[in-house]
C-alpha positions as CSV (number, residue, x, y, z in Angstrom):
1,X,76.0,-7.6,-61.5
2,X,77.0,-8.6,-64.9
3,X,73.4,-10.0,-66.6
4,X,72.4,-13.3,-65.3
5,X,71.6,-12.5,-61.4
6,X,70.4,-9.9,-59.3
7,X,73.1,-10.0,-55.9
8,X,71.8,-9.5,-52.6
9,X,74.4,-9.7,-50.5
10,X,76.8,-6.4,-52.3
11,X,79.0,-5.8,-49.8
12,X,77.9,-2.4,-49.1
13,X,79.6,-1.6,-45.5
14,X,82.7,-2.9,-46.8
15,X,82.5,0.1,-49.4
16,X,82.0,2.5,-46.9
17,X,84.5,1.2,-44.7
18,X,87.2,1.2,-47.4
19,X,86.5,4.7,-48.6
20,X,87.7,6.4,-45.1
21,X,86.8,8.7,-43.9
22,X,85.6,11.2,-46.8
23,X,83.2,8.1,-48.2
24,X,80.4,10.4,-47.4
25,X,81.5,12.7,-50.4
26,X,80.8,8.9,-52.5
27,X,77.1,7.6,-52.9
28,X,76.5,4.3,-53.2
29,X,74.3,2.9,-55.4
30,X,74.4,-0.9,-55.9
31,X,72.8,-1.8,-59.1
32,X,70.0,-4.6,-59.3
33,X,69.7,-6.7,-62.3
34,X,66.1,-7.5,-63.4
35,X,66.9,-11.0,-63.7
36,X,66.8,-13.8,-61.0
37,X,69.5,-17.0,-60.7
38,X,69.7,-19.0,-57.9
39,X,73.4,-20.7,-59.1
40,X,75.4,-20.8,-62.4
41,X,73.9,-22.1,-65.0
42,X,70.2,-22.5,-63.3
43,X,67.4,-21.2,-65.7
44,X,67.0,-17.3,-64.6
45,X,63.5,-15.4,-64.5
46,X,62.2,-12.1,-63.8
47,X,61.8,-9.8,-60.9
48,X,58.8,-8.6,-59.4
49,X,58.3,-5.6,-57.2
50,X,58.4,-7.7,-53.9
51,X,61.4,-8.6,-54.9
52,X,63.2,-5.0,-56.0
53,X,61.7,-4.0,-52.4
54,X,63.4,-6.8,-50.8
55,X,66.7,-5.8,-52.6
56,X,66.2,-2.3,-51.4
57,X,65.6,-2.7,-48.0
58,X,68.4,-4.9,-48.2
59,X,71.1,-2.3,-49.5
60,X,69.3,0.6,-48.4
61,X,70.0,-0.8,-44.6
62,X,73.5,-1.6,-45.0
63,X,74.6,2.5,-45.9
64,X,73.9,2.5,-49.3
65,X,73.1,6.3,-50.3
66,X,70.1,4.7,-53.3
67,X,69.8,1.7,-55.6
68,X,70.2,1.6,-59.1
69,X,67.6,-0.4,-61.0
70,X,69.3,-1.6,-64.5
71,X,67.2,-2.4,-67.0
72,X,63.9,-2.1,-64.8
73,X,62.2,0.7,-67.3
74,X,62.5,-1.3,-70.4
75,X,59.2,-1.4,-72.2
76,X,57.2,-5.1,-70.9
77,X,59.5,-5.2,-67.6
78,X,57.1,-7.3,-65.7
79,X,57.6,-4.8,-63.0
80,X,55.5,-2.7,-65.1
81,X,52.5,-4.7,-64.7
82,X,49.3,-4.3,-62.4
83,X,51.0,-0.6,-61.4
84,X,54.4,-2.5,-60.2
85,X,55.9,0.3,-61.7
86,X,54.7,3.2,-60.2
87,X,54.9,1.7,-56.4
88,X,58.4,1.3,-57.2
89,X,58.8,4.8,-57.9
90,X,57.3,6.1,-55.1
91,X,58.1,3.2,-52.5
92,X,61.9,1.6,-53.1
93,X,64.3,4.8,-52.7
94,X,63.8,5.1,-49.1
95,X,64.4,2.5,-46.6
96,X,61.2,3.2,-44.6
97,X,59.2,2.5,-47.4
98,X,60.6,0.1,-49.0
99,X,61.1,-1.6,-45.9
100,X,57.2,-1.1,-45.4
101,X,56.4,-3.5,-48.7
102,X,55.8,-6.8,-49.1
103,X,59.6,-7.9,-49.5
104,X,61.4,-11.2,-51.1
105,X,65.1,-11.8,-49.9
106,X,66.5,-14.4,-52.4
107,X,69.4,-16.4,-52.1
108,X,71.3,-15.7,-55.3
109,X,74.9,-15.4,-56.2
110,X,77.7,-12.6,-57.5
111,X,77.9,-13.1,-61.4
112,X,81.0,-11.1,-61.5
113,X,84.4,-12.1,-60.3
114,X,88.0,-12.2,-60.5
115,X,89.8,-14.1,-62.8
116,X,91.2,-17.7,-61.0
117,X,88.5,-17.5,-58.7
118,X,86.2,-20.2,-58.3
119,X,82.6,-18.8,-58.5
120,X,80.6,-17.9,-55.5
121,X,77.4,-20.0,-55.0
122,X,75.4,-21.4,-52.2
123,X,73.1,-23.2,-54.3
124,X,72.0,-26.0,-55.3
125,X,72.3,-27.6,-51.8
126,X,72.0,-31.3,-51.1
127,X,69.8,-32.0,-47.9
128,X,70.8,-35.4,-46.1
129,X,69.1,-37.1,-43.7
130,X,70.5,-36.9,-39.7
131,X,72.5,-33.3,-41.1
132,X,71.3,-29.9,-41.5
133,X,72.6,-26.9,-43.9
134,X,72.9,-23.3,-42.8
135,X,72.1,-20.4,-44.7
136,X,73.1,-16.8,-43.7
137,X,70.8,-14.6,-45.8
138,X,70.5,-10.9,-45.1
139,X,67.1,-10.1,-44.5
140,X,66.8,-6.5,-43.7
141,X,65.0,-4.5,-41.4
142,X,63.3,-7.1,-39.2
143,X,59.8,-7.9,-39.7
144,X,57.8,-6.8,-37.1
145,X,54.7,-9.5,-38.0
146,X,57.2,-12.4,-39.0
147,X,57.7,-13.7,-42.3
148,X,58.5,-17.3,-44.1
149,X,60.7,-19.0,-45.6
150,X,60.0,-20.5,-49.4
151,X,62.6,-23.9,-50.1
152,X,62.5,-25.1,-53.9
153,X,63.0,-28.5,-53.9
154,X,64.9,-30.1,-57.3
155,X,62.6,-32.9,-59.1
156,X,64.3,-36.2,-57.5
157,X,63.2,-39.3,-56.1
158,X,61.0,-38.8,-53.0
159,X,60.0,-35.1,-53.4
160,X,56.5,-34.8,-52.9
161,X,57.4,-37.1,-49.6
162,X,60.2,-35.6,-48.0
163,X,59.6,-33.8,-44.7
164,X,61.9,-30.5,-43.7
165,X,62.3,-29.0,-41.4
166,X,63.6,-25.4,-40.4
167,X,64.9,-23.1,-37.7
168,X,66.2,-19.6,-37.6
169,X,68.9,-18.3,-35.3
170,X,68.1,-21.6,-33.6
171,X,64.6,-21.6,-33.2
172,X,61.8,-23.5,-34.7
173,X,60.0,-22.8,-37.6
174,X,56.5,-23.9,-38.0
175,X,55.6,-26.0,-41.1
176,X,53.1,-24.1,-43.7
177,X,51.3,-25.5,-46.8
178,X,53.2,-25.6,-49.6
179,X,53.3,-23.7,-53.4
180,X,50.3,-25.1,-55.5
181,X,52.8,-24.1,-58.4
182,X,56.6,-24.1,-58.9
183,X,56.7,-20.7,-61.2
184,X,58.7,-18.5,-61.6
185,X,60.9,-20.7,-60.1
186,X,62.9,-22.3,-62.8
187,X,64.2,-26.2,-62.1
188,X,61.7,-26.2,-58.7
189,X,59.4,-29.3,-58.3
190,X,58.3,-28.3,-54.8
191,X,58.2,-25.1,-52.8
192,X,58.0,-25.9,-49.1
193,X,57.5,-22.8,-46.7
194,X,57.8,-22.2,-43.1
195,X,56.5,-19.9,-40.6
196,X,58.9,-17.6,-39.3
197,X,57.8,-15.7,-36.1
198,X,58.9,-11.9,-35.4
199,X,60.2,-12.5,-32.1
200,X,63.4,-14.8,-33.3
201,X,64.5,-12.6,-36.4
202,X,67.3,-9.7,-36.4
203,X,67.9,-6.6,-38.3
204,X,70.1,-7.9,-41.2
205,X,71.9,-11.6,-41.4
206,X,70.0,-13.9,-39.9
207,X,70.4,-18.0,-39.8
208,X,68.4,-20.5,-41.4
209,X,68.7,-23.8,-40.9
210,X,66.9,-26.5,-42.7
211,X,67.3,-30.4,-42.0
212,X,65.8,-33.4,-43.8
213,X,63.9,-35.3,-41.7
214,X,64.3,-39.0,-43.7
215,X,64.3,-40.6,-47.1
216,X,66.4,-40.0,-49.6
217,X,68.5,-37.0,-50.2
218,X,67.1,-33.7,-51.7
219,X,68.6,-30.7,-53.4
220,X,67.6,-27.2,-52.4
221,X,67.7,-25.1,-55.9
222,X,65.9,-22.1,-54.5
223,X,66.1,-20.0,-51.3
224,X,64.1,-16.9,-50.2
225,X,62.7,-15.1,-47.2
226,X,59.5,-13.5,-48.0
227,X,58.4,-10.5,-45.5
228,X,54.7,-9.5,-45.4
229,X,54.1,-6.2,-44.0
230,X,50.7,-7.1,-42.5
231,X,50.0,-8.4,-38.6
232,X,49.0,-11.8,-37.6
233,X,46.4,-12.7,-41.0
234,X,49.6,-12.7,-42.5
235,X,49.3,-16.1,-44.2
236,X,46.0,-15.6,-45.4
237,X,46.8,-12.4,-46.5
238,X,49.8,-13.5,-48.7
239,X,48.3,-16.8,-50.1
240,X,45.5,-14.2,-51.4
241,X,48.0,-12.0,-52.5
242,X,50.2,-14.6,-54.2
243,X,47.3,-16.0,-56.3
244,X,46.3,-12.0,-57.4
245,X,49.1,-10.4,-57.8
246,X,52.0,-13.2,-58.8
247,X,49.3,-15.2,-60.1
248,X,50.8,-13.1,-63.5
249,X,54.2,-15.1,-62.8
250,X,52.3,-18.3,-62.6
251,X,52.8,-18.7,-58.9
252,X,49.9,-19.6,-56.3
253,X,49.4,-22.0,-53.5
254,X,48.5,-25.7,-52.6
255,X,47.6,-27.3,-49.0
256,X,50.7,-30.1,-48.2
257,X,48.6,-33.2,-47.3
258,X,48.1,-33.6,-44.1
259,X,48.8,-29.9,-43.3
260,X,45.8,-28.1,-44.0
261,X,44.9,-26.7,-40.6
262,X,48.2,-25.1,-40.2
263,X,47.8,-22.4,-42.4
């Protein structure tokens, strides 16, 4: 990357696969910006160390040799809060433990490119009603206790109403309550989750499907998969966590009316 994004989705097989067979004289190490951007010209914000895990897990499973962290060390990194950078250290070089952590796979985009071509982006995605839109979003090693999927919704008409729903690799995934807040997640007015359970998710790409269920249309500015390491409180467990440890990025979590028991 450039400045403006982290990428996760580097094509790191392809490298390996171009270099022959002498590419394990070559190490890999695809570089991870500190900054997050769902799109061009969307309002970036920092990393945290679920997120540098998820990024490592990520590459580190596709044949990269290690990661390069650019500009992670700087003095007031965020990832240097509550001992973020010390677990980092010991935790994201390996893909055992990185895999291991509490992980965020974000949908983001490639900030570099060729000249004359159009710029890659998945995002922002408008949801119709009666049509569904597919994301293929590498997700690493697969999680052996589940994990969920976090949809920011953009501020327009009929937000707070608007029912989703989501599947992965074709199967179902149960709704959760939302986000009490919308930061770190620049340009998000809702962040709708779902349950996804370990049984229907793969080692690397995976499908994710979400569908409006009525009402008017809704874009989808922000897309991640967030992997908690811990069994079946998992929910519990990551709401706790959320308010704790990302309470510092002003993130934490709100019942969706209606929904309360399903958490």
């Amino acid at each position: 990357p450039f400045w403006f994004t982290a990428d996760y989705d580097i094509p790191v097989g392809l490298w390996r696969d171009l270099l022959g067979p002498d590419s394990r004289r070559v190490s890999l190490a695809p570089a991870m910006e500190q900054r997050l951007s769902a799109f061009p010209g969307a309002t970036g914000h920092n990393c945290d160390a679920a997120a540098v895990f998820g990024f490592a897990a990520a590459m580190l499973a596709r044949g990269a040799d290690e990661t390069y962290l650019f500009n992670h060390m700087d003095p007031g990194a965020p990832v240097h809060l509550d001992g973020d950078h010390a677990a980092i250290i010991r935790h994201a070089g390996r893909l055992e433990t990185a895999a291991a952590q509490r992980r965020r796979h974000i949908v983001t985009y490639p900030d570099t490119w060729p000249p004359g071509v159009a710029t890659p982006h998945r995002l922002p995605a408008t949801l119709y009603p009666g049509a569904h839109y597919d994301f293929r979003i590498d997700t690493g090693p697969a999680a052996a206790h589940g994990a969920e999927i976090r949809v920011g919704l953009a501020d327009d008409p009929g937000v707070e109403a608007a029912q989703l729903r989501a599947r992965i690799n074709l199967q179902p995934c149960g709704a959760l309550s939302d986000l009490i807040q919308t930061q770190p997640f620049a340009g998000v007015a809702r962040v709708v989750r779902f349950d996804v359970p370990p049984s229907t998710q793969h080692d690397g790409y995976n499908v994710f499907e979400l569908a409006q269920q009525d009402g008017p249309p809704q874009r989808v500015v922000w897309m991640e998969v967030m992997v908690n390491p811990q069994p079946k409180v998992r929910h519990e467990s990551l709401q706790q966590r959320d308010e704790e440890s990302l309470g510092r990025h002003g993130e934490g979590c709100r019942a969706t009316p209606g929904r309360e028991g399903e958490d």
